[in-house]
PDB file of N, CA, C and O in Angstrom:
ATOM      1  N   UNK A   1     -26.481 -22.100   9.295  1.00  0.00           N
ATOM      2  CA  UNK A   1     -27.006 -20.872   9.827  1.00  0.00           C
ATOM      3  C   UNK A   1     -26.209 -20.483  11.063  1.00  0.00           C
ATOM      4  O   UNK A   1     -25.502 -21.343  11.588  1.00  0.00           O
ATOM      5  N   UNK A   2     -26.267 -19.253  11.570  1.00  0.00           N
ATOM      6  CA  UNK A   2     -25.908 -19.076  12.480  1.00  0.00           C
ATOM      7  C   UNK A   2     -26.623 -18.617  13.703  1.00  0.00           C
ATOM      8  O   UNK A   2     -27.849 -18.523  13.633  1.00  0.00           O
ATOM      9  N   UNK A   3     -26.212 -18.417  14.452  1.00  0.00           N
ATOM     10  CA  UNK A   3     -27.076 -18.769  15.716  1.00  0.00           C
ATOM     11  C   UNK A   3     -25.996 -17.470  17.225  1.00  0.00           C
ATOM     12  O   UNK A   3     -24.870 -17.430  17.721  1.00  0.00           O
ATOM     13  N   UNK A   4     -27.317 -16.682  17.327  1.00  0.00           N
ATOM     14  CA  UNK A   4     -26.301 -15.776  18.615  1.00  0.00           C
ATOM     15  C   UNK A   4     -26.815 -15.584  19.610  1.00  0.00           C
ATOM     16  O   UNK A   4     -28.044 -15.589  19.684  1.00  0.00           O
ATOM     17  N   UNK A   5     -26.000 -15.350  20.707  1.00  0.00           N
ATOM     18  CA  UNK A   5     -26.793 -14.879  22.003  1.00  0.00           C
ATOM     19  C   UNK A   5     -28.027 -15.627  22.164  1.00  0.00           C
ATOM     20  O   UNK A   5     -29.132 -15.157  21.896  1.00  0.00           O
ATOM     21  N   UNK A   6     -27.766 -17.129  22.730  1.00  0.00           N
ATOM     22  CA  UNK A   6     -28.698 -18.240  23.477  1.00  0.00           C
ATOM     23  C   UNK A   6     -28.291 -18.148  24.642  1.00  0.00           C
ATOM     24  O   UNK A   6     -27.168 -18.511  24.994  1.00  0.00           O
ATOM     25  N   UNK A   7     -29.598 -17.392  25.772  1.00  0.00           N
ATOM     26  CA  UNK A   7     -28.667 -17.238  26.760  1.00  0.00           C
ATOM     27  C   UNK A   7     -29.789 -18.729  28.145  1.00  0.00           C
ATOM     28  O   UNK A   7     -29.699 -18.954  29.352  1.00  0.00           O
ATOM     29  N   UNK A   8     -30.702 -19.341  26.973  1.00  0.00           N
ATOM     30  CA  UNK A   8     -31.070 -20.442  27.663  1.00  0.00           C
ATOM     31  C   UNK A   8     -30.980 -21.470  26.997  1.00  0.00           C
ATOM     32  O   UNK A   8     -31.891 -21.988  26.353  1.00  0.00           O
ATOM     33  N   UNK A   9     -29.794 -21.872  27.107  1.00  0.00           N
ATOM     34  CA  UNK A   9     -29.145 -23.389  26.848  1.00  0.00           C
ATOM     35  C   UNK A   9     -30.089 -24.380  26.936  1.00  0.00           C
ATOM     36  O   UNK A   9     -30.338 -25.146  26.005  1.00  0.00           O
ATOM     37  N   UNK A  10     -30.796 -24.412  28.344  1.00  0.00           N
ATOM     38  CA  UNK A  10     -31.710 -25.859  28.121  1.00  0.00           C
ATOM     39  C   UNK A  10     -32.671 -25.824  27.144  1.00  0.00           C
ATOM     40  O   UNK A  10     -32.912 -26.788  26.418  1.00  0.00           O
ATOM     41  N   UNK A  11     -33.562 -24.147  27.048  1.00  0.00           N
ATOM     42  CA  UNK A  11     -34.307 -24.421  25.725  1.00  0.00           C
ATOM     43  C   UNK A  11     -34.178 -24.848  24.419  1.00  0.00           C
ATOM     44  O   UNK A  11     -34.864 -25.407  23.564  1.00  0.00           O
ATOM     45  N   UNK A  12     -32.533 -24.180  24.620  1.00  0.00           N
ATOM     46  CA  UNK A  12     -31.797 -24.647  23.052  1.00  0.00           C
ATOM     47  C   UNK A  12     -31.904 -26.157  22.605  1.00  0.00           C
ATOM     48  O   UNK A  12     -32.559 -26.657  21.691  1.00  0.00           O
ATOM     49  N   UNK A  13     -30.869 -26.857  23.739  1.00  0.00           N
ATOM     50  CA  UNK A  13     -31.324 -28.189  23.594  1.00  0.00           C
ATOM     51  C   UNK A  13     -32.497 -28.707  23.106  1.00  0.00           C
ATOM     52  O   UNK A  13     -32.757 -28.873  21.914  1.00  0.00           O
ATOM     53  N   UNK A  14     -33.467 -29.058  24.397  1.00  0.00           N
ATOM     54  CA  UNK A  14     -34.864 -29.265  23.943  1.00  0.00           C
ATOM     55  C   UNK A  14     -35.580 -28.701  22.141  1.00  0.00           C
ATOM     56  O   UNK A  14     -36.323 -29.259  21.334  1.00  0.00           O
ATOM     57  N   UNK A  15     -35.102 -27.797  22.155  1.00  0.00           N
ATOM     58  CA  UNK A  15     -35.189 -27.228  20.489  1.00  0.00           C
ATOM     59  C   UNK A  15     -34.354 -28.384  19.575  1.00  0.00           C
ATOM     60  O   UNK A  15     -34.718 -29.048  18.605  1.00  0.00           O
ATOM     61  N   UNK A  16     -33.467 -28.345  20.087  1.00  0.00           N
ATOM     62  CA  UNK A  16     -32.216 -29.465  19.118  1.00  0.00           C
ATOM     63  C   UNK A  16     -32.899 -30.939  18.994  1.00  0.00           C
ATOM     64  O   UNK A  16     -32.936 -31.551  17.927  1.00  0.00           O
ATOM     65  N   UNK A  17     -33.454 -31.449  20.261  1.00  0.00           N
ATOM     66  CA  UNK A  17     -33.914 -32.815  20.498  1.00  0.00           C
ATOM     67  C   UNK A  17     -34.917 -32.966  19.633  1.00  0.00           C
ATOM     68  O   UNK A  17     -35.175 -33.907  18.882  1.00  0.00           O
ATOM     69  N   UNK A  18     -35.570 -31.739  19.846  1.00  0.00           N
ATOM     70  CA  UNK A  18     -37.190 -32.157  18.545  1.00  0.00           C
ATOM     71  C   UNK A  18     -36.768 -32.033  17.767  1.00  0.00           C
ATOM     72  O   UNK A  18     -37.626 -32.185  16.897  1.00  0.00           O
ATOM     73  N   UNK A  19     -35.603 -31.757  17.213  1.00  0.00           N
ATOM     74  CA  UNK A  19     -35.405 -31.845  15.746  1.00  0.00           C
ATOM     75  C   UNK A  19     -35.346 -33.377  14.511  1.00  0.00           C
ATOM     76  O   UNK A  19     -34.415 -34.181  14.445  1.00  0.00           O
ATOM     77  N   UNK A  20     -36.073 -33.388  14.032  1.00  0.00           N
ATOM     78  CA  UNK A  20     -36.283 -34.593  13.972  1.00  0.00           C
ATOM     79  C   UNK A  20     -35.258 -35.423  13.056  1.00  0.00           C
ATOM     80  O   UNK A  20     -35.152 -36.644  13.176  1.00  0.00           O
ATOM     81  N   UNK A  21     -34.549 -34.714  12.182  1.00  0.00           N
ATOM     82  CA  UNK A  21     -33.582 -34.837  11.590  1.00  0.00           C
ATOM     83  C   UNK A  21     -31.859 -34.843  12.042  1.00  0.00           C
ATOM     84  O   UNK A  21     -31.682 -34.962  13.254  1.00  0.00           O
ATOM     85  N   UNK A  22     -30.697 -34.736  11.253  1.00  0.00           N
ATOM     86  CA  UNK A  22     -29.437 -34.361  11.914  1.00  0.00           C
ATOM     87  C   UNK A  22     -29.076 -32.668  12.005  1.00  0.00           C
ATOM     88  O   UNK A  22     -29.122 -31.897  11.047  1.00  0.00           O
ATOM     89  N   UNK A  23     -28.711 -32.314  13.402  1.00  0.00           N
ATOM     90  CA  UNK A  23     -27.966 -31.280  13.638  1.00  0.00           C
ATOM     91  C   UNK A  23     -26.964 -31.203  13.885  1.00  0.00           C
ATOM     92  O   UNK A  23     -26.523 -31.830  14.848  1.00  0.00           O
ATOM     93  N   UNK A  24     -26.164 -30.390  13.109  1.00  0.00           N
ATOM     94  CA  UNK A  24     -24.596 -30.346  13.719  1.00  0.00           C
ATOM     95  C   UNK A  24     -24.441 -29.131  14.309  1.00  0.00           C
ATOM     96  O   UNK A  24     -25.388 -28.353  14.423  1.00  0.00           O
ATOM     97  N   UNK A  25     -22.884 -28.786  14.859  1.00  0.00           N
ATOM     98  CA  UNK A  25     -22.340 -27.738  15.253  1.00  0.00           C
ATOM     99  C   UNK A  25     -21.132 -27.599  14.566  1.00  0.00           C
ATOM    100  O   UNK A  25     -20.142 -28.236  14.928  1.00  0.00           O
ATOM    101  N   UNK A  26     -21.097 -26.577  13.292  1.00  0.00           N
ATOM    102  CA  UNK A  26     -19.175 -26.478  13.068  1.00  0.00           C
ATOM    103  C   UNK A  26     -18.525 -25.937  13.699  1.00  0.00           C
ATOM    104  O   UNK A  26     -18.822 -24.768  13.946  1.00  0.00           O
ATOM    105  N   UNK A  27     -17.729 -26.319  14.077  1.00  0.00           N
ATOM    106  CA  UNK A  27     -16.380 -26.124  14.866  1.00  0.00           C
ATOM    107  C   UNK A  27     -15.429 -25.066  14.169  1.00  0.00           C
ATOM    108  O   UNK A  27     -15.252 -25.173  12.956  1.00  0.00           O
ATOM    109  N   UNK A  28     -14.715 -23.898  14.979  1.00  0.00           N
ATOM    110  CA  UNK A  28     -14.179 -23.034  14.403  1.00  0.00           C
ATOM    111  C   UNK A  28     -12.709 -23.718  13.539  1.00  0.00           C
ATOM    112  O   UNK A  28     -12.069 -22.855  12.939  1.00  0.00           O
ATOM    113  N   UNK A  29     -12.273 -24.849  13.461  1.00  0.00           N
ATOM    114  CA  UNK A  29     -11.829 -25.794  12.964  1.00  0.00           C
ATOM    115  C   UNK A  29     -12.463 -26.495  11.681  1.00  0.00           C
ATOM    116  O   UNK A  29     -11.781 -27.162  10.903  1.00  0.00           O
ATOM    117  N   UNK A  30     -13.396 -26.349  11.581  1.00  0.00           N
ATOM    118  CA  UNK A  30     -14.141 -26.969  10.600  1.00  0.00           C
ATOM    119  C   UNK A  30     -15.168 -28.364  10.741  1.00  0.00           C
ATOM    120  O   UNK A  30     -16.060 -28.790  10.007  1.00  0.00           O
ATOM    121  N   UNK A  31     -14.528 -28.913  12.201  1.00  0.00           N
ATOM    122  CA  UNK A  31     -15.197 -30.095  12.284  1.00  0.00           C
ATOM    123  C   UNK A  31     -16.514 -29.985  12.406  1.00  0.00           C
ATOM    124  O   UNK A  31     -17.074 -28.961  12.795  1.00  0.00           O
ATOM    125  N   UNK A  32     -17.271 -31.385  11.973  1.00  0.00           N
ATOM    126  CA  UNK A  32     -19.302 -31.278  12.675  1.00  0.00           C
ATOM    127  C   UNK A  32     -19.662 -31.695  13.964  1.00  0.00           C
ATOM    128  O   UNK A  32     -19.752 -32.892  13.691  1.00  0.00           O
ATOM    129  N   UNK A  33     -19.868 -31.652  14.853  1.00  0.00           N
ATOM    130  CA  UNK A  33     -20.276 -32.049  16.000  1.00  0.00           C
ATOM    131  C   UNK A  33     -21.907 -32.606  16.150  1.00  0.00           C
ATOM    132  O   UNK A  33     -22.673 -31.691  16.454  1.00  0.00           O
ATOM    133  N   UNK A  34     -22.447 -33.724  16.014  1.00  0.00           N
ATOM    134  CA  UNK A  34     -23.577 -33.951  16.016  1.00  0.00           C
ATOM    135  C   UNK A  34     -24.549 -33.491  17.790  1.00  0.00           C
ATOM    136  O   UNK A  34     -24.654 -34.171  18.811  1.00  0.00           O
ATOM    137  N   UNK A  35     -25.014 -32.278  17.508  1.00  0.00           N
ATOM    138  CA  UNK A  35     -25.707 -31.748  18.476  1.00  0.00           C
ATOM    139  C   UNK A  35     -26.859 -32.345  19.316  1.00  0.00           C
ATOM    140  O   UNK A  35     -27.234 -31.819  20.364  1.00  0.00           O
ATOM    141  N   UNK A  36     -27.488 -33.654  18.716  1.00  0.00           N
ATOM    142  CA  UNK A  36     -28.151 -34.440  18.895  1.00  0.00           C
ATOM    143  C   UNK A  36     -27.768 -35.461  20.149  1.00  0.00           C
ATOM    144  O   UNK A  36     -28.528 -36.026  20.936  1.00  0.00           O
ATOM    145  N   UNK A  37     -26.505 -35.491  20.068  1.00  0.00           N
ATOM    146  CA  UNK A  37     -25.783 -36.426  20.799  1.00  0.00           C
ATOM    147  C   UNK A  37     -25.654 -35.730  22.211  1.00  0.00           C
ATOM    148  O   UNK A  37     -25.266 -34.565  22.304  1.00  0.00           O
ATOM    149  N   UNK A  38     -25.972 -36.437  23.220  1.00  0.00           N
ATOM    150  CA  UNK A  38     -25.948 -35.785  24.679  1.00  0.00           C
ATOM    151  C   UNK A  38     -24.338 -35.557  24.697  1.00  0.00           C
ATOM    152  O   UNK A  38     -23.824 -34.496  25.051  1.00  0.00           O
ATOM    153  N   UNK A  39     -23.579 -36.762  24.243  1.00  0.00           N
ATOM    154  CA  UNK A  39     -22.115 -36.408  24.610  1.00  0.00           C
ATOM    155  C   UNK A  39     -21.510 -34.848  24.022  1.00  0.00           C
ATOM    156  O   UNK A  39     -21.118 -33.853  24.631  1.00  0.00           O
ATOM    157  N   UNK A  40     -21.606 -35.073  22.953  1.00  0.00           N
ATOM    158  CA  UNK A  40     -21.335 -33.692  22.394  1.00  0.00           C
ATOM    159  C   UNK A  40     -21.857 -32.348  22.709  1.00  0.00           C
ATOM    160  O   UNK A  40     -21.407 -31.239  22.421  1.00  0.00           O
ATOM    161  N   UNK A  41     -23.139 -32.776  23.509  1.00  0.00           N
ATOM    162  CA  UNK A  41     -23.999 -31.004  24.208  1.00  0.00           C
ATOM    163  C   UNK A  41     -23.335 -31.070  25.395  1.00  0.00           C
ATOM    164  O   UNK A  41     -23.237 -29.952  25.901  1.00  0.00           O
ATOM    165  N   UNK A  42     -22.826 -31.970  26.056  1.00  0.00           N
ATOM    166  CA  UNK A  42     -21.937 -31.992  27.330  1.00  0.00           C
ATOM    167  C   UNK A  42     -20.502 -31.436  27.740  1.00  0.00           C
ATOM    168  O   UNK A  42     -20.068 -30.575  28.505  1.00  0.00           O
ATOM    169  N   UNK A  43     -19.956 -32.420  26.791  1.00  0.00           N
ATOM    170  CA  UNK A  43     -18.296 -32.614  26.682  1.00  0.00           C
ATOM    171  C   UNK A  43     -17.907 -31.563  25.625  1.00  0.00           C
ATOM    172  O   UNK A  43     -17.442 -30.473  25.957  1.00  0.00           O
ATOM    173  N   UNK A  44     -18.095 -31.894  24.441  1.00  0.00           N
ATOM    174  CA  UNK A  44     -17.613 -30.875  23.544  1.00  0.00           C
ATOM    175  C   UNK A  44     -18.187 -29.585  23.846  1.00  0.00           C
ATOM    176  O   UNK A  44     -17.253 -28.792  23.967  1.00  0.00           O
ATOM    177  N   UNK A  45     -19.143 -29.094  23.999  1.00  0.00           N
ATOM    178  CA  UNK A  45     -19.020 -27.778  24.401  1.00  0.00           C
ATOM    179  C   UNK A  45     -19.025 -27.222  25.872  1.00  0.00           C
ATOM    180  O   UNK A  45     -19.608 -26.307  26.455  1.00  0.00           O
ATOM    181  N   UNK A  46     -18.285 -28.005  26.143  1.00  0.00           N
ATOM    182  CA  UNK A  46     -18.374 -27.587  27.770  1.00  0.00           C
ATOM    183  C   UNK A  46     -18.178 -26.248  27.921  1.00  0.00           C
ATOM    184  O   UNK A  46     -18.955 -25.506  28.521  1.00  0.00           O
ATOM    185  N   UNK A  47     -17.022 -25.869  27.322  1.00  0.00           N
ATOM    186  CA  UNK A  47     -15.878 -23.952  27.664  1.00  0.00           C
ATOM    187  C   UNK A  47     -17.051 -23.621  26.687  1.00  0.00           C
ATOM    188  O   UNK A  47     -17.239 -22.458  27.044  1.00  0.00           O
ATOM    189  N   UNK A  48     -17.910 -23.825  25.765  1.00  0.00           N
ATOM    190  CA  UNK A  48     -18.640 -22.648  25.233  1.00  0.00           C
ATOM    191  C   UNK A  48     -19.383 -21.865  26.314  1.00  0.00           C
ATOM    192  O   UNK A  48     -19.310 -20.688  26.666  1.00  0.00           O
ATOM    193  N   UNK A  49     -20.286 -23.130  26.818  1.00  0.00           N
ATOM    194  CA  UNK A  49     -21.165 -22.619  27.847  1.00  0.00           C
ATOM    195  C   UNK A  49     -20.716 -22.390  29.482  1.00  0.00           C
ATOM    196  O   UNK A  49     -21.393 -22.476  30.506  1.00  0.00           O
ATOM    197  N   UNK A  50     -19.279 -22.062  29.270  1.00  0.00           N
ATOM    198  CA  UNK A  50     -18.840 -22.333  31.011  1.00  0.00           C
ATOM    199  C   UNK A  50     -18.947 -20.325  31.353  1.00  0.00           C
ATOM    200  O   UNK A  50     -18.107 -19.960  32.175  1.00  0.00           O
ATOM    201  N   UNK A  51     -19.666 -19.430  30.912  1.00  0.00           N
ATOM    202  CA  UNK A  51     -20.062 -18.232  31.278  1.00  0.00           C
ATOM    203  C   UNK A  51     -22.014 -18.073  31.207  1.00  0.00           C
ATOM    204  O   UNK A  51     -22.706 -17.110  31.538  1.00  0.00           O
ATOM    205  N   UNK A  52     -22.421 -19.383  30.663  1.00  0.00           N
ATOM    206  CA  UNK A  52     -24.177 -18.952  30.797  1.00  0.00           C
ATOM    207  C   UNK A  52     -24.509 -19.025  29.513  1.00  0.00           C
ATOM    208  O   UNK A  52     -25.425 -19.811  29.272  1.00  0.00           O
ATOM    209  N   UNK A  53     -23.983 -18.366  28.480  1.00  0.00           N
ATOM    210  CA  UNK A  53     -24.608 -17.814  27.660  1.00  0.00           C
ATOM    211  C   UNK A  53     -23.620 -18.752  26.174  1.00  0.00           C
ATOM    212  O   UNK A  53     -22.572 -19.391  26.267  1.00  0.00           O
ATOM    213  N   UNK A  54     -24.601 -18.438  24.746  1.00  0.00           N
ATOM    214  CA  UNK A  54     -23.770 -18.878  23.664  1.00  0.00           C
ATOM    215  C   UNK A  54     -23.798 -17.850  22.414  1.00  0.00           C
ATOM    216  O   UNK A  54     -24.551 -17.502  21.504  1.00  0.00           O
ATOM    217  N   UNK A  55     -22.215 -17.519  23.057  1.00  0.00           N
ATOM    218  CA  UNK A  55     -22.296 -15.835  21.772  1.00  0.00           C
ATOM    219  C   UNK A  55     -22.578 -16.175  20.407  1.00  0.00           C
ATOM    220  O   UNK A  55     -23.615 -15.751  19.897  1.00  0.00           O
ATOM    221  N   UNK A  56     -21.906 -16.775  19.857  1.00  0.00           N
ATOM    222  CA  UNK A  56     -22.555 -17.226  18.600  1.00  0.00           C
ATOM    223  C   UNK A  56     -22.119 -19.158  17.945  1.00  0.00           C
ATOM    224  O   UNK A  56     -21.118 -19.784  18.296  1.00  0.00           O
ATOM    225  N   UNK A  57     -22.790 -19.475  17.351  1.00  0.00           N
ATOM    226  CA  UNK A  57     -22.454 -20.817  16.457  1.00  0.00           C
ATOM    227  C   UNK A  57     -22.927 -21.328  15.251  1.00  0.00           C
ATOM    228  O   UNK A  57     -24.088 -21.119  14.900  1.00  0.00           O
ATOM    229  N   UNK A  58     -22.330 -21.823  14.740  1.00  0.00           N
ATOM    230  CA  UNK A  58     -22.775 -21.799  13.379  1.00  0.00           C
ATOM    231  C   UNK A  58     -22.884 -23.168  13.352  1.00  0.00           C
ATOM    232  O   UNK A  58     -21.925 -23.929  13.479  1.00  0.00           O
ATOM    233  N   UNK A  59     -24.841 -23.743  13.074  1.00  0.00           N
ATOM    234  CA  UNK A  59     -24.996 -24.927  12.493  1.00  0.00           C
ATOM    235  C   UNK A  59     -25.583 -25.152  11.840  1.00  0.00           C
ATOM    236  O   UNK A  59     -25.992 -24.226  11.140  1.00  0.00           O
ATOM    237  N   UNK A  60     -26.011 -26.355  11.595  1.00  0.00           N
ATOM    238  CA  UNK A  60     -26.306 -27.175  10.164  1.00  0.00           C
ATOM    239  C   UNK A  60     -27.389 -27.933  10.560  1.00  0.00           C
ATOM    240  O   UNK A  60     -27.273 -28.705  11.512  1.00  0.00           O
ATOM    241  N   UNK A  61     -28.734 -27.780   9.778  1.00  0.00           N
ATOM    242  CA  UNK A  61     -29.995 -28.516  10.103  1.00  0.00           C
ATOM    243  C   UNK A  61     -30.563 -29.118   8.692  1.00  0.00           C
ATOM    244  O   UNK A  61     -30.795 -28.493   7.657  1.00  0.00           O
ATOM    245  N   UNK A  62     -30.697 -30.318   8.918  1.00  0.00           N
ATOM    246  CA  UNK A  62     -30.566 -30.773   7.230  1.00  0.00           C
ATOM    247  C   UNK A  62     -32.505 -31.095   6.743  1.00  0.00           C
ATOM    248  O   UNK A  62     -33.023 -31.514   5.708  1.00  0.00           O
ATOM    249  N   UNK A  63     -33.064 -30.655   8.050  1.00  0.00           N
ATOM    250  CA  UNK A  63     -34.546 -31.075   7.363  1.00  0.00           C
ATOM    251  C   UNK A  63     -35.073 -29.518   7.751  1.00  0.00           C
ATOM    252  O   UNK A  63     -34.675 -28.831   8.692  1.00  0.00           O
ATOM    253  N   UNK A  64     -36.272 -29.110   6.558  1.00  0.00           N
ATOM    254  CA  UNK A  64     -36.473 -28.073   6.611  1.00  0.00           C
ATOM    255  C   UNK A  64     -37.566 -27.393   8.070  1.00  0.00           C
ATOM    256  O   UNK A  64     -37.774 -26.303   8.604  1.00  0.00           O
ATOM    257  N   UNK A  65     -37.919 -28.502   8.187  1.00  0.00           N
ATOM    258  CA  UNK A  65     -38.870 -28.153   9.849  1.00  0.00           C
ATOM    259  C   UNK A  65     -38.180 -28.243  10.419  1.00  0.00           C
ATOM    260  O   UNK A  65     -38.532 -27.429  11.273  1.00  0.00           O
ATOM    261  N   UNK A  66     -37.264 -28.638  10.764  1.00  0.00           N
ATOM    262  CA  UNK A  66     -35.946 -28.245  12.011  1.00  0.00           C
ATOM    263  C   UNK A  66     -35.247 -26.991  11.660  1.00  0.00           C
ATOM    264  O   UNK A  66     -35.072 -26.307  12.669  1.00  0.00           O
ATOM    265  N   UNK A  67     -34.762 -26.421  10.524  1.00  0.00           N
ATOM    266  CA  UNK A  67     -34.561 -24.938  10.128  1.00  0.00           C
ATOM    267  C   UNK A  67     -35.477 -24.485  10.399  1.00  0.00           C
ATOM    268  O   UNK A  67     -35.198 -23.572  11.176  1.00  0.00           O
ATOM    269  N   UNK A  68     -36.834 -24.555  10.195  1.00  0.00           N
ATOM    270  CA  UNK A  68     -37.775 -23.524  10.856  1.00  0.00           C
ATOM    271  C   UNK A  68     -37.835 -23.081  12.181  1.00  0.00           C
ATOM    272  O   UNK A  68     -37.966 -21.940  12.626  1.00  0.00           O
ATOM    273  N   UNK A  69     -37.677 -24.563  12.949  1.00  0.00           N
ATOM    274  CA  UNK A  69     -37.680 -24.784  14.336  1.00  0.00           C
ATOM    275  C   UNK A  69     -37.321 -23.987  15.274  1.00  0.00           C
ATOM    276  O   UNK A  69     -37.941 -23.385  16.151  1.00  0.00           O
ATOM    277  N   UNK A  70     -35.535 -24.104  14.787  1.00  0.00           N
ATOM    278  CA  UNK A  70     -34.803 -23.397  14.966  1.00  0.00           C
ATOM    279  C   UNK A  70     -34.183 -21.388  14.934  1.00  0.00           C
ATOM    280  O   UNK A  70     -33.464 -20.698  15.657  1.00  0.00           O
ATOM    281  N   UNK A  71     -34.815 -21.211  13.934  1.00  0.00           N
ATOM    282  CA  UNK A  71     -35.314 -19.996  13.897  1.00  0.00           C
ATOM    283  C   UNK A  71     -36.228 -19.733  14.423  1.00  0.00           C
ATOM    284  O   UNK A  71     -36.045 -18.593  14.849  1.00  0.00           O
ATOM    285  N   UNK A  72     -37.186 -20.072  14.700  1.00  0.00           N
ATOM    286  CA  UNK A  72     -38.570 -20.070  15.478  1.00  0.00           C
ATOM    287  C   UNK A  72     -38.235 -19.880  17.125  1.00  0.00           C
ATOM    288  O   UNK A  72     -38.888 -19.234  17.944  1.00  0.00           O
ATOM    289  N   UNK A  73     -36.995 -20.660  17.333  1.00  0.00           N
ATOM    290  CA  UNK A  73     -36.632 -20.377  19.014  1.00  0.00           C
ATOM    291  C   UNK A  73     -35.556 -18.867  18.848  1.00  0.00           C
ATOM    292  O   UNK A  73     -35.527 -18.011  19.733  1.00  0.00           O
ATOM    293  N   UNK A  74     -34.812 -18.781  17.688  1.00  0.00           N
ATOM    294  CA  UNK A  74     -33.802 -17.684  18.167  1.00  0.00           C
ATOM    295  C   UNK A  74     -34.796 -15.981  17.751  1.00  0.00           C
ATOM    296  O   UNK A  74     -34.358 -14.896  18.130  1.00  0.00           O
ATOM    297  N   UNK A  75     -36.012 -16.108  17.006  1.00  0.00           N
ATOM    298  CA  UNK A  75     -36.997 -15.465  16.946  1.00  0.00           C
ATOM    299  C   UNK A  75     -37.478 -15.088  18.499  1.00  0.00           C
ATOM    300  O   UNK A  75     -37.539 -13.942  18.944  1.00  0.00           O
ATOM    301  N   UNK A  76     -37.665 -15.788  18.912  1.00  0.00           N
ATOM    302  CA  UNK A  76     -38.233 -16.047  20.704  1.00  0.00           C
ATOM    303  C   UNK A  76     -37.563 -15.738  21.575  1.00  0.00           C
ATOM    304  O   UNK A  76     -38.053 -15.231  22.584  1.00  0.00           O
ATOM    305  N   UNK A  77     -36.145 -15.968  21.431  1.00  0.00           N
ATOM    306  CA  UNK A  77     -35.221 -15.802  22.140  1.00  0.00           C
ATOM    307  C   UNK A  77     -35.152 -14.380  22.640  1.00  0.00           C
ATOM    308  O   UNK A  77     -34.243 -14.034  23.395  1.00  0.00           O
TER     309      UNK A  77
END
């Protein structure tokens, strides 16, 4: 799915953490980035979030209450 204009990162997270399953992030490269992982919400996207905000990303939620979840926050958003 994709995902635009998160312009509160920490909620995002916290959204990501309850997810109870795996989340990734694809990479405009193709790679997965497991979003779950503090290192990867840190380090790997550091330059996404180095203006505030997250214009868009495209990820991958493999249990269906975490797809809900997740829509449920960019609904809110």
């Amino acid at each position: 799915m994709k995902v635009q204009n998160i312009t509160n990162i920490d909620k995002f997270f916290q959204v990501v953490d309850a997810c109870k399953g795996k989340v990734e992030l694809v990479t405009g490269e193709g790679d997965r980035l497991n979003l779950k992982s503090k290192l990867s919400q840190y380090v790997s996207l550091a330059n996404i979030f180095s203006n505030g905000e997250i214009p868009e990303l495209e990820i991958i939620a493999y249990e269906k209450e975490d797809v809900e979840r997740l829509i449920n926050f960019m609904m809110s958003e």
